[in-house]
N, CA, C and O of each residue as an XYZ file, in Angstrom:
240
protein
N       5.459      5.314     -2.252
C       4.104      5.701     -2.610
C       4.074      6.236     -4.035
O       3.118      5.991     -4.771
N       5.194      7.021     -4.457
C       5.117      7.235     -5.478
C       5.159      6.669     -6.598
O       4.541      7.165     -7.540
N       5.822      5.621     -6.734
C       6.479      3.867     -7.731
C       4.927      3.428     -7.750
O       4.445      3.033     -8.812
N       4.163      3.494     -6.612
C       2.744      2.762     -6.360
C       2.015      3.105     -7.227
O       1.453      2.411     -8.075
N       1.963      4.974     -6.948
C       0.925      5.505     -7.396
C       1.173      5.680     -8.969
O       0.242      6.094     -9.659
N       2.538      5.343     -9.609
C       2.932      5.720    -10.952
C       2.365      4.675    -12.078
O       1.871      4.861    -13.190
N       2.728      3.161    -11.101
C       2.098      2.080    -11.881
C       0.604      1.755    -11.781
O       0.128      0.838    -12.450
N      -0.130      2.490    -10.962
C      -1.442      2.533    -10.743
C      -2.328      3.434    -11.988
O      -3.378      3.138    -12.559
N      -1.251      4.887    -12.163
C      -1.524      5.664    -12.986
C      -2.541      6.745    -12.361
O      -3.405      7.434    -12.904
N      -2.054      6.626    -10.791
C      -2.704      7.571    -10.006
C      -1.780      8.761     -9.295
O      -0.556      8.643     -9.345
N      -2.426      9.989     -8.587
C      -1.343     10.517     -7.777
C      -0.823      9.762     -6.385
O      -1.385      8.763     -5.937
N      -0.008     10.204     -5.954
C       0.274      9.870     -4.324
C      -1.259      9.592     -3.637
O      -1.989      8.682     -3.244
N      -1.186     11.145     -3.799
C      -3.053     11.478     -2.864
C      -3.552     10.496     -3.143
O      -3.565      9.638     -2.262
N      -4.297     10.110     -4.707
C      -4.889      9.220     -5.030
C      -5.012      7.715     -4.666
O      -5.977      7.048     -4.294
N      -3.732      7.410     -4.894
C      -3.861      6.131     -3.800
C      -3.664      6.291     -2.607
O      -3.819      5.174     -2.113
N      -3.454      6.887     -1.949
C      -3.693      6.820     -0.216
C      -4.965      7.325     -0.226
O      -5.156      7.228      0.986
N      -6.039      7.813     -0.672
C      -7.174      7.508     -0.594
C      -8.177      6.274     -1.183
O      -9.265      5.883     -0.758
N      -7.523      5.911     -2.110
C      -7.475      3.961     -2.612
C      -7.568      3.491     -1.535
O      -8.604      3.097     -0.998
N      -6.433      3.483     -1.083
C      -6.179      2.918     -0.008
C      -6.541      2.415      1.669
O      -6.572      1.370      2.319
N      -6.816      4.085      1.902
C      -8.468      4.224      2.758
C      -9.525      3.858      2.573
O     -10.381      3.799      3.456
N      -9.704      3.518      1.337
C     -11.296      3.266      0.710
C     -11.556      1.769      0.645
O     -12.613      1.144      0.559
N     -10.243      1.358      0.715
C      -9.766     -0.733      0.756
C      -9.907     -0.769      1.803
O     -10.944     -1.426      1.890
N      -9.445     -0.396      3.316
C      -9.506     -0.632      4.395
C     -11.310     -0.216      5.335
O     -11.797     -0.653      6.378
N     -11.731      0.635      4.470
C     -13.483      1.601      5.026
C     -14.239      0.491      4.589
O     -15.298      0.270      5.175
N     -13.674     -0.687      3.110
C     -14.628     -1.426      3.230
C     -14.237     -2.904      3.440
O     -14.893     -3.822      2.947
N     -13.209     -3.076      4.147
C     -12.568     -4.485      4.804
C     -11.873     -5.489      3.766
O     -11.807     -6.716      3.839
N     -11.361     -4.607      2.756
C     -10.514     -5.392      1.752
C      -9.413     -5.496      2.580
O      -9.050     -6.551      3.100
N      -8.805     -4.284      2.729
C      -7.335     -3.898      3.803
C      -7.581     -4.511      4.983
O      -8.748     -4.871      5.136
N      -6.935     -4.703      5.732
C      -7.062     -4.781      7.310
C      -6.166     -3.308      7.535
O      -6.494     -2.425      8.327
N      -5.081     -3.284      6.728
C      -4.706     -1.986      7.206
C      -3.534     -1.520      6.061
O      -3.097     -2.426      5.351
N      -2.971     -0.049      5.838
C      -1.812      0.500      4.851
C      -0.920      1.190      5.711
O      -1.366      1.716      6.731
N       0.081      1.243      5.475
C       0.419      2.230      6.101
C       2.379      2.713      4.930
O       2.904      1.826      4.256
N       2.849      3.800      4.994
C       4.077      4.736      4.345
C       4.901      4.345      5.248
O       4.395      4.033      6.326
N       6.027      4.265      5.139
C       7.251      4.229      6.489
C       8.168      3.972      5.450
O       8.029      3.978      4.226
N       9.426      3.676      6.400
C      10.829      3.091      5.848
C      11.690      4.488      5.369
O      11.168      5.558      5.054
N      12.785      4.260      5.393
C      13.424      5.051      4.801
C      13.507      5.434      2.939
O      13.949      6.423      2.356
N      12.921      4.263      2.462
C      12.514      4.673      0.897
C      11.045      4.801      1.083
O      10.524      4.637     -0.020
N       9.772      5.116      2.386
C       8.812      5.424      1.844
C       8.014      3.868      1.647
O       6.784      3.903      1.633
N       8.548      2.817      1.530
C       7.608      2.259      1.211
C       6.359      1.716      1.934
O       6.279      1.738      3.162
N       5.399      1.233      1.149
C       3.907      0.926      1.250
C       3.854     -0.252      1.584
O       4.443     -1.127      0.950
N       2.920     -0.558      2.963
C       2.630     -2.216      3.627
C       1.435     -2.072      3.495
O       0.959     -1.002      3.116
N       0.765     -3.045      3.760
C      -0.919     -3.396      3.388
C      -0.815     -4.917      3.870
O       0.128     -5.664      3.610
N      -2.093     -5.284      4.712
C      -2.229     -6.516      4.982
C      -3.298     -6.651      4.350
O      -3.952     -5.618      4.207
N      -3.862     -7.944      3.752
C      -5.434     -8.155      3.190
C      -5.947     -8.400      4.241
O      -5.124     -8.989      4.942
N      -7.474     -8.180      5.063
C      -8.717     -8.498      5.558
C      -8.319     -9.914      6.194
O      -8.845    -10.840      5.576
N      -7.573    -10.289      7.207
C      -7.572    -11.792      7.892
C      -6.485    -12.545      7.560
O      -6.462    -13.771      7.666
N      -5.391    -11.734      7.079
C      -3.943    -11.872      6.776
C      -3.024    -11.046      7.407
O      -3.069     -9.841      7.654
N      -2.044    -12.032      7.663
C      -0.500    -11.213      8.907
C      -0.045    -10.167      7.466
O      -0.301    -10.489      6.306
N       0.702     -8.828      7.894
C       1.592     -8.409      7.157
C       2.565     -9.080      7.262
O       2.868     -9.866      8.160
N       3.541     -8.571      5.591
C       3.924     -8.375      4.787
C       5.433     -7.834      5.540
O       5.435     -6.928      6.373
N       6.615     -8.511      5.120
C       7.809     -7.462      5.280
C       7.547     -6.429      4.581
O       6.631     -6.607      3.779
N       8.215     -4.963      4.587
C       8.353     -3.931      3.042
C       8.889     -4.918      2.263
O       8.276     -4.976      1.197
N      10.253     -6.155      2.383
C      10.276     -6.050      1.372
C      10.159     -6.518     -0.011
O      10.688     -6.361     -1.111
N       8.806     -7.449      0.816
C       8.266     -7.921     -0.224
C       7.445     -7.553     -1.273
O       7.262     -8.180     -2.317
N       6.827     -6.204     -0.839
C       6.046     -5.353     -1.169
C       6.921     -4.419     -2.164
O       6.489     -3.790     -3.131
N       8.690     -4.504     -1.539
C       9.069     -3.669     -2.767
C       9.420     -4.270     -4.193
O       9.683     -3.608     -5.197
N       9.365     -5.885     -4.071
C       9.723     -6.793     -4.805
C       8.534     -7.200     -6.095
O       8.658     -7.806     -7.159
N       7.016     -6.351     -5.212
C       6.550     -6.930     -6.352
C       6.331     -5.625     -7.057
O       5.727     -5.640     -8.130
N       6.736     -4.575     -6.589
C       6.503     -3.025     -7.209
C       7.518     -3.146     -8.999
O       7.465     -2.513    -10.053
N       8.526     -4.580     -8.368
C       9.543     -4.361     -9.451
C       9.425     -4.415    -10.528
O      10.388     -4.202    -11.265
């Protein structure tokens, strides 16, 4: 969350309320923190998730 929120140029908080605010208006289907490094999943609106670690691949 933090790698997320650094290249966003937001806080943590900040994007996990991004984040809520993608899913309140059906961009997300859903976010969610886990893993042992923390990282961030997100499916788009009518799309399967995502391994992490693809999600950590494009953080790179």
């Amino acid at each position: 969350m933090e790698e997320l929120g650094r290249l966003c140029g937001h806080t943590s908080h900040q994007t996990a309320e991004l984040l809520n605010r993608l899913v309140a208006t059906g961009s997300l289907a859903f976010w969610r923190q886990g893993g042992e490094l923390g990282e961030v999943t997100w499916a788009l609106a009518g799309q399967r998730p995502q391994a992490p670690g693809v999600v950590r691949e494009l953080l790179r």
